[in-house]
C-alpha positions as a printed NumPy array, in Angstrom:
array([[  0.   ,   0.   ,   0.   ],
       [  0.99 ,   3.526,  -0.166],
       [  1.668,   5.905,   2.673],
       [ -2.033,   7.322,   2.457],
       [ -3.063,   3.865,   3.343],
       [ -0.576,   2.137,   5.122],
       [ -1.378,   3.536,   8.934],
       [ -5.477,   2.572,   7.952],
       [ -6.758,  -0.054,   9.126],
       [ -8.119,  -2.581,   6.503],
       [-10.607,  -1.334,   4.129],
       [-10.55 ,   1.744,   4.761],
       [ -8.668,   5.019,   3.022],
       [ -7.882,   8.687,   3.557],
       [-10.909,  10.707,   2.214],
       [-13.03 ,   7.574,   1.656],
       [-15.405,   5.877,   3.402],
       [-14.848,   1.881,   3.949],
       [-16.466,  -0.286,   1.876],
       [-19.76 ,  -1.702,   2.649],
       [-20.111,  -5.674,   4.014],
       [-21.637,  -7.826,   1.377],
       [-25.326,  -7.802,   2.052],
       [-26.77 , -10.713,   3.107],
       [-30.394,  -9.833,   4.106],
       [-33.064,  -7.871,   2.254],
       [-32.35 ,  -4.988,   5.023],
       [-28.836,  -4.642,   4.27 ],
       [-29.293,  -5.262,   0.172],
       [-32.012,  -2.143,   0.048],
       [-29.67 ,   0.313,   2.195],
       [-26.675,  -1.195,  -0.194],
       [-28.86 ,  -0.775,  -3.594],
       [-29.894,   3.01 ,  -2.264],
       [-26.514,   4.167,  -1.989],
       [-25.131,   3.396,  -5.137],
       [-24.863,   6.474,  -7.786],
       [-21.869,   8.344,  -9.487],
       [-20.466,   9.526,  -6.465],
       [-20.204,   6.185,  -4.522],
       [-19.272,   4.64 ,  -8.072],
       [-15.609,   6.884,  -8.13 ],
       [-15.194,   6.31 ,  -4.494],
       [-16.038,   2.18 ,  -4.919],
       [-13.022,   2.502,  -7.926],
       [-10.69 ,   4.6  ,  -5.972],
       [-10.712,   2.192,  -2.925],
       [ -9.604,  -0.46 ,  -5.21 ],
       [ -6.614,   1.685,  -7.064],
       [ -5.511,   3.043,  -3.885],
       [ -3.912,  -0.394,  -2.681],
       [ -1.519,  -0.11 ,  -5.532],
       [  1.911,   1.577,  -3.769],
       [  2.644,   3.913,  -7.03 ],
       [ -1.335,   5.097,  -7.248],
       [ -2.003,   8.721,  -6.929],
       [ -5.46 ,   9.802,  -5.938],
       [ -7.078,  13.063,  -7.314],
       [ -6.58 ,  14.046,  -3.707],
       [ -2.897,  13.602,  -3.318],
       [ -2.289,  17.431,  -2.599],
       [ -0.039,  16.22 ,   0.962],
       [  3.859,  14.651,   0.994],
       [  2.541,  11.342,   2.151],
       [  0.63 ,  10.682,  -0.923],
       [  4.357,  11.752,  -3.506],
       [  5.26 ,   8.44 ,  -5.053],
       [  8.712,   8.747,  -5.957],
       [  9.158,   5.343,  -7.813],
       [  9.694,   3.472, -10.945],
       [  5.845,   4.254, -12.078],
       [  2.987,   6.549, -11.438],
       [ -0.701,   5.9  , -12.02 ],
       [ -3.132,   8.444, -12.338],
       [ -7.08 ,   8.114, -13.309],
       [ -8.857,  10.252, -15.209],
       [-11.584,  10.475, -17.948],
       [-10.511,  11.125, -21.387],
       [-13.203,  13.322, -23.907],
       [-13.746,  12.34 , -26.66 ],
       [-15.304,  13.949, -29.645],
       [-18.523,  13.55 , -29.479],
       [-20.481,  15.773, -26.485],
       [-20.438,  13.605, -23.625],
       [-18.505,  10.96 , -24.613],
       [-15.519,   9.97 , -22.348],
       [-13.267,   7.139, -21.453],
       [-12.46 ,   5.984, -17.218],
       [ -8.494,   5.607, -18.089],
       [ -6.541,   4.518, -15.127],
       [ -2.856,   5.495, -16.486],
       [  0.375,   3.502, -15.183],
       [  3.634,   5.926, -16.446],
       [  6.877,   5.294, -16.181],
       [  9.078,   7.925, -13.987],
       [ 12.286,   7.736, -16.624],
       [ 10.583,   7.17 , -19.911],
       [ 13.142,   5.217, -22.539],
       [ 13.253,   6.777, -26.058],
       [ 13.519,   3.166, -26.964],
       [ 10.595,   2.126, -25.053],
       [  8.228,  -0.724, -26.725],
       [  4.631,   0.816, -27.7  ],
       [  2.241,   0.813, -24.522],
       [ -0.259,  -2.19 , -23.768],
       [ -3.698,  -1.076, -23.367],
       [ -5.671,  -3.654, -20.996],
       [ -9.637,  -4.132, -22.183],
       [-11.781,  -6.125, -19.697],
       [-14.937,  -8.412, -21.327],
       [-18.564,  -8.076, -21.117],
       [-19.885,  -5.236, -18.691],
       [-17.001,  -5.524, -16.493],
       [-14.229,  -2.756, -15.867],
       [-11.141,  -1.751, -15.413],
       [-11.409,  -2.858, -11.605],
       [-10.851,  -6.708, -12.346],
       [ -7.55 ,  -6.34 , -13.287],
       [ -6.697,  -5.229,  -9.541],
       [ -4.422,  -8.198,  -9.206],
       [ -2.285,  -7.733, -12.38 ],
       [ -1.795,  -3.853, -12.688],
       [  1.986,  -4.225,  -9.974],
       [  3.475,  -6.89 , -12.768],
       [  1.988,  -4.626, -15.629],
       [  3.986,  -1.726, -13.771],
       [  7.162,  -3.736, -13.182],
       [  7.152,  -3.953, -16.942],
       [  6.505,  -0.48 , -17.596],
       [  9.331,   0.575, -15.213],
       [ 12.155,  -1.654, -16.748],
       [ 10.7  ,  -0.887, -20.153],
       [ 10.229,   2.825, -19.622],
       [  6.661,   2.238, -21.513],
       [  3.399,   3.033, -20.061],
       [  0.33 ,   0.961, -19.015],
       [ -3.065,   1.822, -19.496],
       [ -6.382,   0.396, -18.499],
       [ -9.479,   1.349, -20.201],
       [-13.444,   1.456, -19.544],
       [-15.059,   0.374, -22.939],
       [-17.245,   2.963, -23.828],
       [-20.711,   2.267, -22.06 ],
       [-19.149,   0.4  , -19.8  ],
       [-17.458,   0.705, -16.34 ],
       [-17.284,   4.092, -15.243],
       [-16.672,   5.869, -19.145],
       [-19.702,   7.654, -20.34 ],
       [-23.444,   5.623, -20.192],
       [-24.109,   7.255, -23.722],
       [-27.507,   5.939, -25.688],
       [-26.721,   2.812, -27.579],
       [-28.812,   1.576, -30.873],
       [-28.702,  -0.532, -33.945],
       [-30.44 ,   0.508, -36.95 ],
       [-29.594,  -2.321, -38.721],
       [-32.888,  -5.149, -39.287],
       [-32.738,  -7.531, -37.361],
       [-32.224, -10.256, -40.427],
       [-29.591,  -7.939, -41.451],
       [-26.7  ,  -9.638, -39.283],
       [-23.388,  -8.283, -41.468],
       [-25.418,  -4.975, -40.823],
       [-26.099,  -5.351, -36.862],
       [-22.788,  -6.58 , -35.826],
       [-20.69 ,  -3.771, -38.425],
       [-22.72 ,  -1.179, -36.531],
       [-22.27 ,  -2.552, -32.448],
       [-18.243,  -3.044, -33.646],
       [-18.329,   0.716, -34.655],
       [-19.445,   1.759, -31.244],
       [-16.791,   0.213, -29.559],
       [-13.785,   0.328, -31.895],
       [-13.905,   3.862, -32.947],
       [-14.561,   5.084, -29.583],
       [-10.752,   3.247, -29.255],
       [ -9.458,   5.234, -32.183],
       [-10.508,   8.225, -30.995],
       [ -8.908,   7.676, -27.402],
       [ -5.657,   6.498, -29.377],
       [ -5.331,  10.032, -31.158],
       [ -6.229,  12.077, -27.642],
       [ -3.593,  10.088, -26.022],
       [ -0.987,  10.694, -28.72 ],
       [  0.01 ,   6.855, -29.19 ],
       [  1.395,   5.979, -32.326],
       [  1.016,   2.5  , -31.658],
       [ -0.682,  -0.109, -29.154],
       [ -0.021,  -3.386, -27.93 ],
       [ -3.769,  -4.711, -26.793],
       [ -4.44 ,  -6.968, -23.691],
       [ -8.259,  -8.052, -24.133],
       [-10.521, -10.524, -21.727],
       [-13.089, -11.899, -23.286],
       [-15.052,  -9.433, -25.723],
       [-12.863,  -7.306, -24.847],
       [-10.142,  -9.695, -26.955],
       [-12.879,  -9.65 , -29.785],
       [-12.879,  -5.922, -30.223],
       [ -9.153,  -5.498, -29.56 ],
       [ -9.135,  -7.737, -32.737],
       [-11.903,  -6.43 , -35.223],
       [ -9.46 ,  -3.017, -34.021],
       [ -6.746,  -4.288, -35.324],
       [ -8.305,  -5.021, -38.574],
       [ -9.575,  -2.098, -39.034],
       [ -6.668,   0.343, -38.43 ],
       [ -3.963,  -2.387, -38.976],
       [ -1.51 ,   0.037, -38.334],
       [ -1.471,   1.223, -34.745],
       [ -1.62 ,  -2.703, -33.374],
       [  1.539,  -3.671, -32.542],
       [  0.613,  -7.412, -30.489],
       [ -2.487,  -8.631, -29.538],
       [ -2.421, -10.774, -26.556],
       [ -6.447, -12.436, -25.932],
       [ -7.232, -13.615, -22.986],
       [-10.028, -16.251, -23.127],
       [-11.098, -14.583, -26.336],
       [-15.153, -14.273, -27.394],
       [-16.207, -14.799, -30.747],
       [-13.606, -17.044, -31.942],
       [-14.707, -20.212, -33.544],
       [-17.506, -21.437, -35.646],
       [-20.861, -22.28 , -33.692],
       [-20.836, -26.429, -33.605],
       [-24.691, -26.351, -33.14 ],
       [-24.318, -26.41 , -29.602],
       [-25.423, -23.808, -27.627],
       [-24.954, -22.49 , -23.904],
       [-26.266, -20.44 , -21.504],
       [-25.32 , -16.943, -22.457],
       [-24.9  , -15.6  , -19.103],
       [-21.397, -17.548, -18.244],
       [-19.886, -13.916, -17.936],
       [-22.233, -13.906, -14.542],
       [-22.006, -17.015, -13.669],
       [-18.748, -18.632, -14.38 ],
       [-17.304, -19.093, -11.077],
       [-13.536, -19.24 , -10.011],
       [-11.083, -21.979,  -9.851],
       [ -9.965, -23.436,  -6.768],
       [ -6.22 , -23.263,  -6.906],
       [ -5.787, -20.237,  -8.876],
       [ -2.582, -19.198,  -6.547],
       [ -0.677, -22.011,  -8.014],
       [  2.566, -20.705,  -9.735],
       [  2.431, -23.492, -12.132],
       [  3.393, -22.328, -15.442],
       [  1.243, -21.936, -18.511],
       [  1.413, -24.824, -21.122],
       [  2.008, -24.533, -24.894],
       [ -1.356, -26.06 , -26.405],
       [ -1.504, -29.319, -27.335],
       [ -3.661, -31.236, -29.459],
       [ -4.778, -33.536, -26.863],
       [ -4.959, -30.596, -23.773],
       [ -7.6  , -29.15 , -26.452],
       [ -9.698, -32.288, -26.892],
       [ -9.773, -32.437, -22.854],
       [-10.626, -29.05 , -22.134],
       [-13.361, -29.65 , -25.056],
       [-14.717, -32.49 , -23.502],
       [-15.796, -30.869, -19.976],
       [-17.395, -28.246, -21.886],
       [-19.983, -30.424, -23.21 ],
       [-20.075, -32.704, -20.242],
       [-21.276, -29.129, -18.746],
       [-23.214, -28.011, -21.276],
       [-25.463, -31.233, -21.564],
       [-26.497, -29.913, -17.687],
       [-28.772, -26.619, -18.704],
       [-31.409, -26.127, -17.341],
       [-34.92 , -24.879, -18.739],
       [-34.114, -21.497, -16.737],
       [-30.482, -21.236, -19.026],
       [-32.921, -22.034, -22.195],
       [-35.389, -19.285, -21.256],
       [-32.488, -17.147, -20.6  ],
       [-31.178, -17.643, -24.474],
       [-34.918, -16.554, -25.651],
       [-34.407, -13.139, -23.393],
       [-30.727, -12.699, -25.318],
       [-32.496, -12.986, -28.472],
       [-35.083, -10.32 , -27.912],
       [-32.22 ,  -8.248, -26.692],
       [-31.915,  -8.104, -23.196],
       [-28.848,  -8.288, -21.084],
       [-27.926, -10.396, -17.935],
       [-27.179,  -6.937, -15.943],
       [-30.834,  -5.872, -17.445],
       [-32.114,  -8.68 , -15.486],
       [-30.166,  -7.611, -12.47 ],
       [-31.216,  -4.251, -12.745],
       [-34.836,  -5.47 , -12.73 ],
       [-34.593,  -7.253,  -9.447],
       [-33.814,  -3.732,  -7.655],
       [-33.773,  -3.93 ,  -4.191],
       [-32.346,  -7.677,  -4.309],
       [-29.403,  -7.011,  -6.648],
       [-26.69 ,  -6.027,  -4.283],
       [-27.303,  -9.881,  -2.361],
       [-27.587, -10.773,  -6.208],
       [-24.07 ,  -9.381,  -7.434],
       [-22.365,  -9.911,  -3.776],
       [-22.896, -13.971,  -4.767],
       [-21.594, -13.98 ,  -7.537],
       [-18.338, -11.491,  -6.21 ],
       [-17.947, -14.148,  -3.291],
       [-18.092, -16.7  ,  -6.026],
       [-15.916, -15.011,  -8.79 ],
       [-13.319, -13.38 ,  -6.331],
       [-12.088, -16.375,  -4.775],
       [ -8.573, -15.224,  -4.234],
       [ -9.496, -11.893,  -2.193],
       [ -8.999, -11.134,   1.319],
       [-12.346, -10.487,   2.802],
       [-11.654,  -6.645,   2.874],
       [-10.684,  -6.639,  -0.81 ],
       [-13.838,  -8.958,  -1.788],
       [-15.582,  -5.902,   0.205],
       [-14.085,  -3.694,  -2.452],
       [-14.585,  -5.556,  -5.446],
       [-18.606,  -5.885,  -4.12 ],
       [-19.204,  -2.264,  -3.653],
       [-17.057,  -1.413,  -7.267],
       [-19.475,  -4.406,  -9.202],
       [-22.233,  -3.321,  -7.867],
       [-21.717,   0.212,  -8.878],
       [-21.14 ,  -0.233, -12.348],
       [-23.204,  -3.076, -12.4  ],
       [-26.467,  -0.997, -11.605],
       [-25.546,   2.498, -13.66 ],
       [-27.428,   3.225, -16.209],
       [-27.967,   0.639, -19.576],
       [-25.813,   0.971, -22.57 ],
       [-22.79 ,  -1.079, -24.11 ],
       [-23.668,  -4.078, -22.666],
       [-26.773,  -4.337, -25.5  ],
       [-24.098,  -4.839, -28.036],
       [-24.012,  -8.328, -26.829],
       [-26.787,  -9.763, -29.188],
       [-25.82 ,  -8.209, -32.172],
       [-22.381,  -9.561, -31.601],
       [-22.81 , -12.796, -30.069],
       [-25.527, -15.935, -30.623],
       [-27.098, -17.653, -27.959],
       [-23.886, -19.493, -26.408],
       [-21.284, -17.232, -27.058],
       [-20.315, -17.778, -30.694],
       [-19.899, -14.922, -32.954],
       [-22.483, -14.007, -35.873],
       [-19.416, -13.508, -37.782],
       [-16.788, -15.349, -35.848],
       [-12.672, -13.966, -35.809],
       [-11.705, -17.559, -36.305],
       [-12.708, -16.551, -40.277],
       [-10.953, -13.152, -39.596],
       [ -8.014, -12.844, -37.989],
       [ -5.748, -14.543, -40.757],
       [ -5.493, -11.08 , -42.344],
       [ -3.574,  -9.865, -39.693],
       [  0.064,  -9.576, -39.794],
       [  0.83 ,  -9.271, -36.207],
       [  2.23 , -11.542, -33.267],
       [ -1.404, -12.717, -31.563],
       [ -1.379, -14.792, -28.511],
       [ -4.243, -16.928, -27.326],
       [ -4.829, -17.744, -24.033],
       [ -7.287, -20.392, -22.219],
       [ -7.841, -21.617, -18.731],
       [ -7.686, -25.396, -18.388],
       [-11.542, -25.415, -17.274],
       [-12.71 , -22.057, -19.694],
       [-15.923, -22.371, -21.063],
       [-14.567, -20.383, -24.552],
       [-13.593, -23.343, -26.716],
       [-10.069, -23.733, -27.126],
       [-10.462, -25.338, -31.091],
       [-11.192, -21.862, -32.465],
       [ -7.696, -20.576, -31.181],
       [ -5.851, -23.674, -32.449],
       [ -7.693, -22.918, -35.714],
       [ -7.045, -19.357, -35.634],
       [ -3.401, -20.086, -35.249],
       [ -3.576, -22.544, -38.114],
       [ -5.489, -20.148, -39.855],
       [ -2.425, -17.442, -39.747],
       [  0.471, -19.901, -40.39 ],
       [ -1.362, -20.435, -43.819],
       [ -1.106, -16.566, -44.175],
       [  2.242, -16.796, -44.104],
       [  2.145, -15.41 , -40.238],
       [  3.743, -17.583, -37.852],
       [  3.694, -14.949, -35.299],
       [  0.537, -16.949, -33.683],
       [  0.835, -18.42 , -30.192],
       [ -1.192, -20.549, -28.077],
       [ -1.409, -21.447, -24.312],
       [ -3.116, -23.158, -21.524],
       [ -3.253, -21.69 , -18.156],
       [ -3.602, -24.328, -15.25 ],
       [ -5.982, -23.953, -12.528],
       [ -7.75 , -21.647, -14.708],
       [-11.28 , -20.624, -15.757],
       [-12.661, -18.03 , -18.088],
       [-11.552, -15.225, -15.938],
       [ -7.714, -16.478, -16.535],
       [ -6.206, -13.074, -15.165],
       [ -8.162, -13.719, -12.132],
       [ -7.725, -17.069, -11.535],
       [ -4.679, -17.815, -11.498],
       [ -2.653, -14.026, -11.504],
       [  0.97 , -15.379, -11.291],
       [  0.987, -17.374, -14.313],
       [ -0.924, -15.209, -16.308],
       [  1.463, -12.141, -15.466],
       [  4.418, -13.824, -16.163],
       [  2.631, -15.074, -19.737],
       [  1.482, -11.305, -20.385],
       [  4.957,  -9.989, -19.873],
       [  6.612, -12.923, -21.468],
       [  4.965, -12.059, -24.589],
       [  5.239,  -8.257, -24.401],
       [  8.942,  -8.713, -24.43 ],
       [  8.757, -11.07 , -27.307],
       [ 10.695,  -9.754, -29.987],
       [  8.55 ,  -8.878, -33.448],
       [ 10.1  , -10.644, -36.672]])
C-alpha cells in the first residue's frame, strides 16, 4: 500500500469511506442498492486503485501521498469527440521514460465488467513499464465501467446480421481510435478478456496500423458455432477456480490438452437447465444479464455480492468488500454497451461472424490464451493459429493456463502475469 493507506486499518482510506459488508439480508441489500450512484461509483473505484503503492489519488495534494518510484498511475476520464462521450483511463507511467521504449499495452476487460478486475495484475503490468520505460493503461469500454453511459442503438434489421454486428463493432472500436489520437500513441499493444479480446481484434483489422501485439485472454467470438449452444450468461455465472494461486506455469497447447478441455465443456453443457434455455430466448429479444439484475432492484446487491464471493475467490475479505461495492456500482448504472451483446454474439457465445474466419489477415504476433476449465472453446484458437500460419504469419501463439477458468487473469494471476509480460517482451520478426 501507499503511505495514504498504510497507517489505515483494513478497508478503509484517507478521504473515503470503507467499503460496505456484502449484504446478506433484504435490510442490508435495500440500504446497499440506495446508496449506489456516481459519487459512490468513483469512491467504490478509488478504494480499489488506492492499494496499488505507485497510485495517486485526485486528492494527493499532501507529501505522504508523492510516489517517488519506478511508475505513477493516475485516473482520469478522457473526452472524446462527441459531447459527452468519455473514457475511465486509469494510467500507469513510467518515472524515466526510454526513447527506446516498446509501444504501450492497453488492458480491455470483457462483457460489462471494468477496469477494476484487473486489480491483481496492474503491480506486474507496472514492473514492466518501469524496466521498459513504456506506459500501461487500463481502459473502460465505452458504455461500460465508469466511461460515459451514452444511448446505444442498432439501426440495422434484425435479419440484417453483417449490418447489426458492423454497426455494435463501430461503437466500440472507434470510440478506441478516438482515445488512441487524444492520447498521442502511435502505436498499441492490446491486452483483451473476453469481448474485450474480440474488439481489440476487429481493431486491429480495421486500423492495422497502430496494433503492434495482440495478446487475448479467453477470447469471445472465436470459432464457428458447432450447433451447440450455452447459456449466455457464463460472464455472470462462471465461477472461479480453486487453486488459482498455483505458480504453475502456462502450457504450450496441445492437441490432446484441447480435446480435454473440449470435452468438460460439453459434459457441462449437456447440464442446462430450462431457466439457461429461457435465458437464451431473453438474449435474443435483446436483453442483457445486468438488465435482469437491474430489474430485481432492491435484491441485486445480495444478487451481485454472490456472484463477487463466487468469482473473487482469491481476495482477502476486505478486498472482496471492495470488489462488491465497485461491481455493484457499475453493475447498476445506467444501460448501454452491454446491448451490443446480441448483435455480436448468438445464444452461447459464438460470434455471428466469428474472428476464427478473420483474424488470418492480420500480420501481427497474436497470442491466445485459455484456462484449463474455460468455457470459450479452445479449437477456435488452435484454428485461428492454423489459420495465420497459412497466411504466411507464424507470429501466432497458443497457451493453456492451469488452474484456470474463463476469468484467466483472475484465476490464477501469477501465471498469467508472467505469460502477459513474457509475450510483451517477445521480440517482433
Amino acid at each position: 500500500m501507499n503511505a495514504t493507506t498504510a497507517t489505515l486499518p483494513p478497508g478503509v482510506t484517507a478521504g473515503l469511506p470503507p467499503a460496505k459488508d456484502i449484504p446478506a439480508t433484504f435490510t442490508a441489500s435495500f440500504r446497499s442498492w440506495w446508496s449506489v450512484g456516481e459519487k459512490q461509483s468513483a469512491a467504490s473505484e478509488e478504494r480499489l486503485l488506492r492499494r496499488l503503492p505507485f497510485f495517486r489519488p485526485s486528492d494527493s495534494s499532501s507529501s505522504l501521498d508523492r510516489h517517488e518510484g519506478p511508475v505513477v498511475a493516475t485516473s482520469s476520464q478522457v473526452v472524446l469527440d462527441t459531447p459527452k462521450h468519455y473514457i475511465n483511463t486509469l494510467s500507469i507511467t513510467p518515472t524515466s521514460p526510454s526513447p527506446s521504449a516498446p509501444p504501450p499495452a492497453i488492458l480491455l476487460h470483457g462483457y460489462g465488467a471494468g477496469l477494476g478486475f484487473y486489480i491483481q495484475n496492474f503491480q506486474a503490468m507496472a514492473n514492466w513499464a518501469g524496466r521498459r520505460g513504456s506506459s500501461v493503461y487500463a481502459l473502460d469500454w465505452l458504455g461500460m465501467g465508469r466511461s460515459a453511459r451514452v444511448p446505444f442503438t442498432v439501426k440495422a434489421k434484425r435479419e440484417d446480421i453483417p449490418g447489426r454486428v458492423k454497426e455494435a463493432e463501430t461503437f466500440f472500436v472507434d470510440s478506441l481510435e478516438e482515445w488512441r489520437q487524444r492520447m498521442g500513441l502511435e502505436k498499441m499493444t492490446l491486452v483483451g478478456h473476453s469481448l474485450g479480446a474480440y474488439f481489440s481484434v476487429v481493431y486491429a483489422l480495421k486500423y492495422p496500423t497502430r496494433v503492434h501485439k495482440l495478446i487475448l485472454l479467453s477470447p469471445a467470438g472465436v470459432p464457428r458455432d458447432p450447433n451447440e449452444t450455452s447459456t449466455p450468461s457464463r460472464e455472470l455465472t462462471d465461477e472461479g477456480v480453486e487453486g488459482g494461486s498455483s505458480s504453475d506455469h502456462a502450457e504450450t497447447a496441445t492437441k490432446d490438452r484441447v480435446q480435454g478441455l473440449r470435452k468438460e465443456q460439453s459434459e457441462k453443457k449437456r447440464e442446462e437447465s430450462r431457466t439457461r434455455r429461457f435465458l437464451m430466448h431473453l438474449w435474443e429479444e435483446g436483453w442483457s444479464p445486468f438488465q435482469i439484475v437491474r430489474s430485481s432492484i432492491f435484491w441485486a446487491p445480495m444478487l451481485v455480492g454472490k456472484y463477487t464471493s463466487r468469482r473473487f475467490t482469491g481476495l482477502t475479505e476486505e478486498e472482496t468488500k471492495e470488489m462488491h461495492d465497485y461491481i455493484l456500482n457499475i453493475t447498476l448504472a445506467k444501460g448501454s454497451g452491454e446491448y451490443c451483446i446480441s448483435h455480436i454474439l448468438a445464444p452461447g457465445a459464438h460470434a455471428r461472424m466469428p474472428l476464427v474466419d478473420r483474424v488470418a489477415a492480420l500480420k501481427i504476433p497474436i497470442t491466445f490464451v485459455y484456462g484449463d476449465h474455460d468455457w470459450m472453446d479452445p479449437a477456435g484458437g488452435t484454428q485461428s493459429v492454423e489459420n495465420l500460419r497459412k497466411a504466411g504469419n507464424g507470429e501466432g501463439r497458443m497457451y493453456i493456463v492451469p488452474h484456470a477458468g474463463h476469468h484467466v487473469y483472475l484465476d490464477n494471476p501469477p501465471v498469467v502475469n508472467d505469460l502477459i509480460v513474457k509475450e510483451l517482451d517477445r521480440p517482433v520478426d
